[in-house]
C-alpha positions as MATLAB code, in Angstrom:
seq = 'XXXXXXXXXXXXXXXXXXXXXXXXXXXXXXXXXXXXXXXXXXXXXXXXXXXXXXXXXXXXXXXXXXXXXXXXXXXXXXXXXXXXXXXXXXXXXXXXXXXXXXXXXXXXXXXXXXXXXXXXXXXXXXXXXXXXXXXXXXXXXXXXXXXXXXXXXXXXXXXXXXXXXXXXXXXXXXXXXXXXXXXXXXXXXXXXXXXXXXXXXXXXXXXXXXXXXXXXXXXXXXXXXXXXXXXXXXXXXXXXXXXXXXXXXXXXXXXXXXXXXXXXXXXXXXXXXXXXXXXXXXXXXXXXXXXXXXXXXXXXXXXXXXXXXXX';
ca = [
      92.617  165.620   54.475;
      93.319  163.940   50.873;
      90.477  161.919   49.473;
      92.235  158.794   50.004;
      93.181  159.315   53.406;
      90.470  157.622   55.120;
      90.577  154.543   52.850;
      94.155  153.879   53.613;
      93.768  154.694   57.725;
      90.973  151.501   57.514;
      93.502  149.073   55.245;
      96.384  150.013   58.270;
      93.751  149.112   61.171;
      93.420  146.068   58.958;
      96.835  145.153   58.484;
      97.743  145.753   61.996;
      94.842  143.467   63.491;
      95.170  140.805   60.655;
      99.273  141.063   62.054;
      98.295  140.663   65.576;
      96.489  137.874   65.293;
      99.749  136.305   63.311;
     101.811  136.759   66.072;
      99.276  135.944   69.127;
      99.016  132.655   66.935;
     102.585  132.093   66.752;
     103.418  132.742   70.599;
     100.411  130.278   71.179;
     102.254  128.017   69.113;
     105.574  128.251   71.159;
     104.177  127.939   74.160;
     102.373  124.780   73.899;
     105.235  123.372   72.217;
     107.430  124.639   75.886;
     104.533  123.116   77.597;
     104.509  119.465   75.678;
     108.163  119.661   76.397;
     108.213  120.144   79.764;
     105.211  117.243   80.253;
     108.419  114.901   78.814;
     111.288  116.033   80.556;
     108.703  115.150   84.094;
     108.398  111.662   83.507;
     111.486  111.569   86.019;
     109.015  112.034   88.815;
     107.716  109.243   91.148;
     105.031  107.633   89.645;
     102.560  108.371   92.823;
     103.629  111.843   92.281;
     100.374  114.125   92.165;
      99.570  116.550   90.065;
      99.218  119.492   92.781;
      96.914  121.903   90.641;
      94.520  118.870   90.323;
      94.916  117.712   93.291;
      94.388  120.661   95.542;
      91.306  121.374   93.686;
      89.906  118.072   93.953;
      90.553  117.641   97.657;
      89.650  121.496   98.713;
      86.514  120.430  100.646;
      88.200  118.029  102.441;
      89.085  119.552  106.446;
      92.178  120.967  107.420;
      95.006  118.865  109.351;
      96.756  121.292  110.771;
     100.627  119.736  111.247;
     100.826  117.866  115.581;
      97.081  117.523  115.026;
      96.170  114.533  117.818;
      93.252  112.462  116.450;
      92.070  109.107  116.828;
      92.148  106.476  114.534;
      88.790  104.371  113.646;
      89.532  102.282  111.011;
      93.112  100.610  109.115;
      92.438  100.244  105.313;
      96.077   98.295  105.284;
      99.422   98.361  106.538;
     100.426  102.291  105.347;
      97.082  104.161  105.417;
      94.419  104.442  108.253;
      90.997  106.671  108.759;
      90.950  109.042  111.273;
      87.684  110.783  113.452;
      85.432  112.508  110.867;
      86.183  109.653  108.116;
      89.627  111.557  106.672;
      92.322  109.249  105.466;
      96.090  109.380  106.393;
      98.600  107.635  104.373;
     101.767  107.414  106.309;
     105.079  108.897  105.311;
     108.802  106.785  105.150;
     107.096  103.601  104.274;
     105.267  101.279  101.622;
     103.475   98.404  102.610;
     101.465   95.366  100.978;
      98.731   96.126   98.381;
      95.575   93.929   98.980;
      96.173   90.461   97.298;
      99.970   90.081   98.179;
     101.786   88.062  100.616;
     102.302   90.841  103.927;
      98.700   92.674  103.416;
      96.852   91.525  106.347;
     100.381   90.679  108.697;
     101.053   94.162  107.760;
      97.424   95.307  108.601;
      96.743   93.946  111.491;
      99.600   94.941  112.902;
      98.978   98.367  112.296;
      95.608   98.105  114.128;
      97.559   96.224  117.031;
      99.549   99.564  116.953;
      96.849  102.487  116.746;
      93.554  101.564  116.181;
      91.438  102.961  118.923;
      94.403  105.153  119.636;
      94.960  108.841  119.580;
      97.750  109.687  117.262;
     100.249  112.764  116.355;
     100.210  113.495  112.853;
     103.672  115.718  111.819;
     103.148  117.032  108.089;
     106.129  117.237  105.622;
     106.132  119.515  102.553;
     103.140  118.211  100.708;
      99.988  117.991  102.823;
      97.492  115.464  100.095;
      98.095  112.949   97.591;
      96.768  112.805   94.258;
      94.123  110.020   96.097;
      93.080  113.329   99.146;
      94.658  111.436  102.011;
      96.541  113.569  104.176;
     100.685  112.463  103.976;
     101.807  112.121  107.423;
     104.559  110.805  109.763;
     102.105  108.922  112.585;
     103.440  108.665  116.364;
     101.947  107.058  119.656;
     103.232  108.937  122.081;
     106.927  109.556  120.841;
     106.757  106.557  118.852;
     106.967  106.402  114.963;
     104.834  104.122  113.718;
     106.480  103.909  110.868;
     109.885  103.145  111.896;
     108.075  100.867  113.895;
     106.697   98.652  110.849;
     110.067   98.640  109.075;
     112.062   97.864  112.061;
     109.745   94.472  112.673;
     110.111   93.923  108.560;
     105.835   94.650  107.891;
     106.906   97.874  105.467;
     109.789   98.928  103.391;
     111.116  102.189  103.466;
     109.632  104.791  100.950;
     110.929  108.362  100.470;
     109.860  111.115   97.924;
     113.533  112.764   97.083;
     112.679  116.373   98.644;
     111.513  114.013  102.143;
     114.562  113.882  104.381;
     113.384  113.907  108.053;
     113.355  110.592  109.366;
     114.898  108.681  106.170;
     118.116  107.877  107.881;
     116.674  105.825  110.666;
     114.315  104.441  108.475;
     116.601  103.565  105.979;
     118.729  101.920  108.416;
     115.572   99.819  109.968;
     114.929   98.294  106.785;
     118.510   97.288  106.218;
     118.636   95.814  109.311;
     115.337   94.202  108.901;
     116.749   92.832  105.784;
     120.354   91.635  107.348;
     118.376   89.573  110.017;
     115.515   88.491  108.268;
     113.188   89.487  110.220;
     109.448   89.979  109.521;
     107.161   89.088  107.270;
     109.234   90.921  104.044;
     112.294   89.056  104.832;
     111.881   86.053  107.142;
     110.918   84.433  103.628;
     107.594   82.679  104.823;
     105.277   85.577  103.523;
     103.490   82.771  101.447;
     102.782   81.069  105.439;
     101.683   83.889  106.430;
      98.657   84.589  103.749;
      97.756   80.794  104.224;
      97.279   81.037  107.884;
      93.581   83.133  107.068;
      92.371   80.037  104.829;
      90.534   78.558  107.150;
      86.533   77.861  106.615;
      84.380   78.302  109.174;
      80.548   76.731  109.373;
      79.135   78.783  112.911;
      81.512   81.679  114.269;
      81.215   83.812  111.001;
      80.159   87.077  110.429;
      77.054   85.980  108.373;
      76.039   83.862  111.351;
      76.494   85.284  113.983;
      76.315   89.028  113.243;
      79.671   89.805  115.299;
      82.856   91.433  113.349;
      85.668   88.699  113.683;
      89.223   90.504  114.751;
      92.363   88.520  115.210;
      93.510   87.681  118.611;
      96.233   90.430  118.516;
      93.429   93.212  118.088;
      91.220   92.567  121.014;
      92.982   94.683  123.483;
      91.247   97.415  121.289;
      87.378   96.032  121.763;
      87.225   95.664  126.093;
      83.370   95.256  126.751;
      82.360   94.249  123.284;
      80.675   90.969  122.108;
      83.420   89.662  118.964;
      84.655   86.921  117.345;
      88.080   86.037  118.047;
      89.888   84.498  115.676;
      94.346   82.976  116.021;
      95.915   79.750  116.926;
      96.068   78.238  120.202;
     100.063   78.839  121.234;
      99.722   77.212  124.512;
      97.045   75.896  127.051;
      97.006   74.572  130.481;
      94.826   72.919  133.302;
      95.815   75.597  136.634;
      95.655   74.208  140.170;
      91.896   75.227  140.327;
      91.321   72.996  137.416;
      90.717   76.429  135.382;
      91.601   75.787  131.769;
      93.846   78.613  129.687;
      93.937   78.924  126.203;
      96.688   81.422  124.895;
      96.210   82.491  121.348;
      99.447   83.314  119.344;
     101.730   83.324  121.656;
     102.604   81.079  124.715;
     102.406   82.676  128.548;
     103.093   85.470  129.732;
     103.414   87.029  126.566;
      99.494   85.699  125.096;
      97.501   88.427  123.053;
      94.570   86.897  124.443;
      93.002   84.202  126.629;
      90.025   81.753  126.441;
      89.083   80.734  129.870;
      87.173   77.597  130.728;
      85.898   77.101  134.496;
      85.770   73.688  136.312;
      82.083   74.353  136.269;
      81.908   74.305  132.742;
      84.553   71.634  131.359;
      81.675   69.311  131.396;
      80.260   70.542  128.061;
      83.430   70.633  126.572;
      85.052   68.035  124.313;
      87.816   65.683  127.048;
      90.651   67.390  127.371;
      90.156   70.991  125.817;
      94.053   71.856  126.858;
      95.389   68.679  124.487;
      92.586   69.097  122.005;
      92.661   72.403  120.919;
      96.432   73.240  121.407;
      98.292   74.415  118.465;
      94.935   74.513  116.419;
      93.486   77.783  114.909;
      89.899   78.184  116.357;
      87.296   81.251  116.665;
      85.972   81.729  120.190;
      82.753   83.542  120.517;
      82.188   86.440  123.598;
      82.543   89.430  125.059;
      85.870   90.541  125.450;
      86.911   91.177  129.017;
      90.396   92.886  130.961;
      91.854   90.512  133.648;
      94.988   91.273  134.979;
      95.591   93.443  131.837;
      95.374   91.136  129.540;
      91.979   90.513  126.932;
      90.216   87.428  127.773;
      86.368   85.814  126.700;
      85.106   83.552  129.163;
      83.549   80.280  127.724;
      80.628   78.775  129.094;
      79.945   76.216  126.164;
      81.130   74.265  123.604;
      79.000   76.586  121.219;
      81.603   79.310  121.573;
      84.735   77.760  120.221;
      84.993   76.515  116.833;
      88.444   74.775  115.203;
      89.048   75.856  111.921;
      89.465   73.416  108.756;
];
């Protein structure tokens, strides 16, 4: 070996490391630059559309929903996403309904819990399984019904699709032109603005505060047989039978009543004259447990003390 050898072996291992990290530095470069590039060309997306990396990190101790999974639903946030047994949430797929604050929230709400709360459901899974927000995406059926479809078709949702989503979009699509053509519902019948005034009502005794019952709409009760509530929708219709039985039929007018406030001959005494002609076409909150009579939900009122007209 020459004298200098040794000297010039350690300035190559130099070179060569000082060159390697030159180019690791440079391909670092590129590839960020790729990166930031790609980050622009994805603004395309949905703007609900998650981030999956995050999003299946974030949500990975959350139990599995295996897809036809039959659970039952115990609470409706609003009128496109619902809590199922064990506190998960489920938004449902095909449709978009009203945020809290705007004009078909709660027609759109309580109509979903008219549908399903209570209820045992199917849940069918599409290609994504969570949102960015952990709720399970789902297409939600009663039986063979879609619940979805369901909402369009009476004009409480609109129809929502990401652009992969194809099952059920053409009869969805269809609903909510339909909906549209014939105005029907609260997104098209164009009183939406009724609607959200019909829950401004104040109430001095039948409240929550008071009285230390939850206060469901009269459309709801068929969900809470053998429970103490308050019971809250307009008087449709009400008559004075043959057995001098009085019937008060909230929302809509007989046979087709959500529910029924029954006052006995026994008991008119208490009440103001007349309770058919006084309280008819009024909104009022009736105060009871909530009984099955001939299929129907009904409270039986034994005083005046249970029925309250709203202002």
């Amino acid at each position: 070996m020459f004298p200098g050898d040794s000297a010039i072996k350690n300035l190559l291992k130099t070179y060569k490391l000082f060159l390697t990290i030159i180019i690791g530095a440079l391909i670092g470069g590129e590839t960020i630059c790729f990166s930031g590039e790609g980050n622009t060309n994805g603004t395309t997306e949905h703007k609900d559309a998650p981030n999956v990396a995050a999003t299946a990190d974030k949500c990975s101790n959350i139990p599995a929903l295996p897809d036809g999974s039959i659970k039952l639903v115990t609470k409706v946030i609003d009128g496109d996403t619902v809590v199922i047994e064990g506190g998960t949430h489920v938004r449902l797929l095909g449709i978009d309904a009203d945020e809290r604050d705007h004009p078909c929230y709660e027609p759109a709400k309580d109509r979903l819990e008219e549908l399903i709360l209570n209820k045992e459901i199917k849940l069918e899974k599409k290609t994504e399984d969570k949102d960015q927000w952990c709720r399970y995406l789902r297409y939600v059926f009663l039986d063979n019904q879609n619940i979805g479809l369901t909402l369009v078709k009476e004009g409480m949702a609109v129809a929502r699709f990401s652009p992969e989503d194809v099952k059920y979009r053409k009869e969805i699509v269809q609903a909510e032109k339909e909906a549209r053509k014939g105005k029907i519902g609260c997104k098209w019948n164009g009183n939406a603005t009724k609607e959200k005034k019909k829950t401004k009502f104040s109430w001095e005794q039948l409240t929550t505060e008071k009285t230390g019952l939850k206060v469901v709409g009269a459309c709801q009760t068929s969900n809470y047989y053998e429970k103490e509530m308050v019971v809250e929708g307009k008087i449709a219709s009400a008559f004075r039978s043959n057995t001098n039985t009085i019937f008060l039929n909230f929302e809509k007018s007989y046979p087709d009543q959500c529910f029924t406030a029954v006052i006995f001959s026994a008991d008119q005494s208490q009440f103001i004259e007349g309770p058919e002609k006084y309280y008819s076409q009024k909104t009022v909150r009736v105060k009871g447990e909530i009984q099955k009579y001939n299929r129907r939900p009904e409270i039986i009122l034994g005083n005046p003390a249970q029925i309250e007209v709203g202002k």
